[in-house]
Chimera marker file (.cmm) of the C-alpha trace (Angstrom):
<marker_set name="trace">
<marker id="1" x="-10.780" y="-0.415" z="-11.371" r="1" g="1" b="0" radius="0.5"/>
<marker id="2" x="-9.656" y="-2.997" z="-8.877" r="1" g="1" b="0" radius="0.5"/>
<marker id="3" x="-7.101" y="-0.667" z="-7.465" r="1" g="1" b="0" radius="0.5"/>
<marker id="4" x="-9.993" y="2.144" z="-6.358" r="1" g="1" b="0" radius="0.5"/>
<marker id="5" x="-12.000" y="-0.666" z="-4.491" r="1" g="1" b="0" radius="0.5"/>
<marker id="6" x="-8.815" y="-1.727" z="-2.266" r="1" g="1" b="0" radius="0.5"/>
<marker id="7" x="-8.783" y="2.148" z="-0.343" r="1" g="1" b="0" radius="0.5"/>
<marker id="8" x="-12.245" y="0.591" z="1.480" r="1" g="1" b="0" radius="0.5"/>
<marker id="9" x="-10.198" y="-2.909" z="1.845" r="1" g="1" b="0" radius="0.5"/>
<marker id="10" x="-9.216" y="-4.258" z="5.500" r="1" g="1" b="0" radius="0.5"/>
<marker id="11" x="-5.421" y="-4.983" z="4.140" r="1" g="1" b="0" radius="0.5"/>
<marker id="12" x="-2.937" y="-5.571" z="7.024" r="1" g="1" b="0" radius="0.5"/>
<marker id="13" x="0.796" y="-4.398" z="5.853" r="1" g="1" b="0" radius="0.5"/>
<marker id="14" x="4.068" y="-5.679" z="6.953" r="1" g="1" b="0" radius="0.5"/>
<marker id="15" x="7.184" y="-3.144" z="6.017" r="1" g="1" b="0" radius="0.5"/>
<marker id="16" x="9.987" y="-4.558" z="4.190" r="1" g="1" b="0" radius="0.5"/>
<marker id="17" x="13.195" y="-2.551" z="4.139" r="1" g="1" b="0" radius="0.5"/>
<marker id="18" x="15.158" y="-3.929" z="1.549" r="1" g="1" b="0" radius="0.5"/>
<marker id="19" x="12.017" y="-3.196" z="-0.716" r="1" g="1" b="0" radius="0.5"/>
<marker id="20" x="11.085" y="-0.180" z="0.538" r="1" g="1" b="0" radius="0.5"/>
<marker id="21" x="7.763" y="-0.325" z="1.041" r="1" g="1" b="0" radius="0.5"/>
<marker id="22" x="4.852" y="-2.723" z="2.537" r="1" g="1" b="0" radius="0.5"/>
<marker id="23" x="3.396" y="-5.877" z="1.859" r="1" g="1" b="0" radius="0.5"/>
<marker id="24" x="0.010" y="-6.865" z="2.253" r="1" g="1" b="0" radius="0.5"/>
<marker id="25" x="-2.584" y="-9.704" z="0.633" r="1" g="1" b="0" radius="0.5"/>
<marker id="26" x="-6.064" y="-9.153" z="-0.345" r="1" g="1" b="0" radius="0.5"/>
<marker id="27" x="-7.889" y="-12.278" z="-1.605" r="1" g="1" b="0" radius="0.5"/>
<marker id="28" x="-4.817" y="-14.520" z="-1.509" r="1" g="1" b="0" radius="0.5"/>
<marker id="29" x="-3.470" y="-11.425" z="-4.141" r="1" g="1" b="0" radius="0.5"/>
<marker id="30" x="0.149" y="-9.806" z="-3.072" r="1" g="1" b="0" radius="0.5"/>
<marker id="31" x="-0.047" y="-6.171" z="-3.268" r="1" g="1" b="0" radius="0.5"/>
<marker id="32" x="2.779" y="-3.799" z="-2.721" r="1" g="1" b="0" radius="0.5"/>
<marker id="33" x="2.841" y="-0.220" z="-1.206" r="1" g="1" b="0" radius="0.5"/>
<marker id="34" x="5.390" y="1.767" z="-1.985" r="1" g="1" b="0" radius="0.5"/>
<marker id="35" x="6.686" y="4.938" z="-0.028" r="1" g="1" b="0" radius="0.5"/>
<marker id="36" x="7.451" y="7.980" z="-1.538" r="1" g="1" b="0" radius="0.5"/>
<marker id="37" x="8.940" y="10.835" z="-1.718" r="1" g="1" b="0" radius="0.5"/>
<marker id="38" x="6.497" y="13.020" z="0.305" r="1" g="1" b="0" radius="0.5"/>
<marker id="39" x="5.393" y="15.670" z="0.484" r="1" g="1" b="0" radius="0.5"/>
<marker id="40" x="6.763" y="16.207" z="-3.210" r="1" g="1" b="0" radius="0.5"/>
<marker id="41" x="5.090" y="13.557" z="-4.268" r="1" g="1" b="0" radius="0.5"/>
<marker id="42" x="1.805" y="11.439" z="-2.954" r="1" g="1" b="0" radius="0.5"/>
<marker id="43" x="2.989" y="9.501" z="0.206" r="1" g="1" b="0" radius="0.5"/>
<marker id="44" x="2.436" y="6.429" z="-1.348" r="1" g="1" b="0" radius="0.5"/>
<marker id="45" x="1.698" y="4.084" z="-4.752" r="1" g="1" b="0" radius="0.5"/>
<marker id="46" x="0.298" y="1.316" z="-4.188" r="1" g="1" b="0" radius="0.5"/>
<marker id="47" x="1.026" y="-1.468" z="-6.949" r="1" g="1" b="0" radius="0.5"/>
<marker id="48" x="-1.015" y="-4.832" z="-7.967" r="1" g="1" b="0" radius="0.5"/>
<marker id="49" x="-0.119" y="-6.836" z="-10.843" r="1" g="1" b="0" radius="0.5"/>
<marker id="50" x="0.865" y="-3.861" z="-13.532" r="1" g="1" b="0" radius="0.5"/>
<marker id="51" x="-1.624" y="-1.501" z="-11.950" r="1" g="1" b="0" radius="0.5"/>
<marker id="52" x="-1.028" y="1.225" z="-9.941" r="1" g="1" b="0" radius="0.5"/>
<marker id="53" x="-2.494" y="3.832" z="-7.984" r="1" g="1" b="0" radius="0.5"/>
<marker id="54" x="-1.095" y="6.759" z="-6.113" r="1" g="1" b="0" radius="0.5"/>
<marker id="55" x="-2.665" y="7.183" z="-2.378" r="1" g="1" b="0" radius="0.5"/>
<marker id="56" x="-2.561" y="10.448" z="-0.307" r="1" g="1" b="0" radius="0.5"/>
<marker id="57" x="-3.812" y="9.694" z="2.678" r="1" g="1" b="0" radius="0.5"/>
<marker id="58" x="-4.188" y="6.542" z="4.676" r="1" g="1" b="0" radius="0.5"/>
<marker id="59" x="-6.935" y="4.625" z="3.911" r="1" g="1" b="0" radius="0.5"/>
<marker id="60" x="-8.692" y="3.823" z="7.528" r="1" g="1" b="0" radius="0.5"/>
<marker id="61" x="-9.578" y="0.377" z="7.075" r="1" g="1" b="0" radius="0.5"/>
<marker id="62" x="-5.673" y="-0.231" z="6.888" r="1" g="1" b="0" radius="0.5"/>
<marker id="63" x="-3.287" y="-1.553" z="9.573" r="1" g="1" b="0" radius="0.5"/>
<marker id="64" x="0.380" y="-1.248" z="9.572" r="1" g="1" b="0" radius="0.5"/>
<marker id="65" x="2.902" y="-3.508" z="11.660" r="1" g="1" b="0" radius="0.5"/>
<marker id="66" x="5.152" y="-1.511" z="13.395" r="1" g="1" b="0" radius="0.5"/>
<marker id="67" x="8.790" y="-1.842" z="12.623" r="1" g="1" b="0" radius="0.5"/>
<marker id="68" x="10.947" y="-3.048" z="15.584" r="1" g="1" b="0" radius="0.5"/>
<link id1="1" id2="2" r="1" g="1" b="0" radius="0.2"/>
<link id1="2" id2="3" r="1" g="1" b="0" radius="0.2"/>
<link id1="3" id2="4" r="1" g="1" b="0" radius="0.2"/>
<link id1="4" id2="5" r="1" g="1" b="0" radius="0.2"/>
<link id1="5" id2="6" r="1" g="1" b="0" radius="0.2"/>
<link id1="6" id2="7" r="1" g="1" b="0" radius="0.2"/>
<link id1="7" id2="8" r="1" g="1" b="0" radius="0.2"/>
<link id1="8" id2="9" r="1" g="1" b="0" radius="0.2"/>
<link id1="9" id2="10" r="1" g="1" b="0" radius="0.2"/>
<link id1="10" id2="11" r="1" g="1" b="0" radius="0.2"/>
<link id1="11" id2="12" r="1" g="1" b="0" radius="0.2"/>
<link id1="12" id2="13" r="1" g="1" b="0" radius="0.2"/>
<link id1="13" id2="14" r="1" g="1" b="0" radius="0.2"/>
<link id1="14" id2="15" r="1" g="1" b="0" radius="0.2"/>
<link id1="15" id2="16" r="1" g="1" b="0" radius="0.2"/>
<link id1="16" id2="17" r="1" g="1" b="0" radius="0.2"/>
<link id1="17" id2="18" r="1" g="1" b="0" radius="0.2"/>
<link id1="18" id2="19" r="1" g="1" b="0" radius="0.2"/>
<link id1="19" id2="20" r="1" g="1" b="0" radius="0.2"/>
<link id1="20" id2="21" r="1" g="1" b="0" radius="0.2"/>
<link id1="21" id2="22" r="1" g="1" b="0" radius="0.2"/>
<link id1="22" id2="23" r="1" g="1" b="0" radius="0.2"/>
<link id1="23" id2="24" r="1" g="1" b="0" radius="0.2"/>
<link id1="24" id2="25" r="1" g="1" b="0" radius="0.2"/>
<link id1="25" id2="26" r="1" g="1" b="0" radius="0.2"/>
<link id1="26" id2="27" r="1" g="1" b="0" radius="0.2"/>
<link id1="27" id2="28" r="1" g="1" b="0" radius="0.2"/>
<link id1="28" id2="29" r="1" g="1" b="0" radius="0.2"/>
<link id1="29" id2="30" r="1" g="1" b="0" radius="0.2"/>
<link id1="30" id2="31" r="1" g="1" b="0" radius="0.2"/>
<link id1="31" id2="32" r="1" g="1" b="0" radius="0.2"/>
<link id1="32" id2="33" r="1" g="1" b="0" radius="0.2"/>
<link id1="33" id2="34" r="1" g="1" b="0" radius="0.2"/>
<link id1="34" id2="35" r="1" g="1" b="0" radius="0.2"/>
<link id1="35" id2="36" r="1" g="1" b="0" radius="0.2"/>
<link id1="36" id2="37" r="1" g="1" b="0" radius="0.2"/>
<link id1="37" id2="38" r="1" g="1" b="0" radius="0.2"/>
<link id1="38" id2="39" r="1" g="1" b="0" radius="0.2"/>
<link id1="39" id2="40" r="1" g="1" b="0" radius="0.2"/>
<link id1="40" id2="41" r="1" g="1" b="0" radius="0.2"/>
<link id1="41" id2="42" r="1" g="1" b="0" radius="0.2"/>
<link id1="42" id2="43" r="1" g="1" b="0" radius="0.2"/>
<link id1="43" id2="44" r="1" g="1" b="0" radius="0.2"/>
<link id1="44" id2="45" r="1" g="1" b="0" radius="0.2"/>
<link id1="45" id2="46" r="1" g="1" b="0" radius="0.2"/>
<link id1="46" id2="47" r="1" g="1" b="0" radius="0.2"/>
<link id1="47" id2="48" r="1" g="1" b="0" radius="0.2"/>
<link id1="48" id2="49" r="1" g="1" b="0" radius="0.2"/>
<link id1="49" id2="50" r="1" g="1" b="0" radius="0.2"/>
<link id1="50" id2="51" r="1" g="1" b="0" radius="0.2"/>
<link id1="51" id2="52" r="1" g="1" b="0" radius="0.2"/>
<link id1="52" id2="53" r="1" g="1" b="0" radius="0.2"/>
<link id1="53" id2="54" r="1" g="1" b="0" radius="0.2"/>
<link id1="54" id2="55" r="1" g="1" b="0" radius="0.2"/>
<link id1="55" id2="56" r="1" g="1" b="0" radius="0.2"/>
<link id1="56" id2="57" r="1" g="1" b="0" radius="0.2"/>
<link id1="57" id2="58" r="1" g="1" b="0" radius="0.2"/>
<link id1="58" id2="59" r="1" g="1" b="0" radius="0.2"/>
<link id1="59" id2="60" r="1" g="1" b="0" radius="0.2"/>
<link id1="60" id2="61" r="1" g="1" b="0" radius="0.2"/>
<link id1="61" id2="62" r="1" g="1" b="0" radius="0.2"/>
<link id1="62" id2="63" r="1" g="1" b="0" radius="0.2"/>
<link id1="63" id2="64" r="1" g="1" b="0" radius="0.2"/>
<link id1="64" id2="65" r="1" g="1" b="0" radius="0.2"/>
<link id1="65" id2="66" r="1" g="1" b="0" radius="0.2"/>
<link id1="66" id2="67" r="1" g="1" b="0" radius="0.2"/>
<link id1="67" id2="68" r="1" g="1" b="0" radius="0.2"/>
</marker_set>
């Protein structure tokens, strides 16, 4: 599974507030990361194509841009 392999994946991820979650590229591939509700449910999902996967923790090859 594709989605799996991305947790070990350098992905940088720019916040968009009108979507409510991030948006990153991985081999020219958008990707979206989407916040949830936490802690009643996993803090995030992170969607490619019509896969997802739900993340607990922060993967630590992942960057996030701070929001001004």
């Amino acid at each position: 599974m594709i989605l799996k392999n991305l947790l070990s994946e350098p992905i940088h991820w720019k916040f968009n507030s009108e979507a409510g979650g991030y948006y990153g590229l991985w081999n020219d591939e958008m990707l979206f990361l989407r916040l949830n509700d936490f802690p009643d449910e996993p803090l995030y999902t992170l969607i490619f194509g019509l896969e997802e996967i739900n993340v607990e923790d922060r993967p630590p090859a992942w960057t996030f841009e701070q929001s001004c």
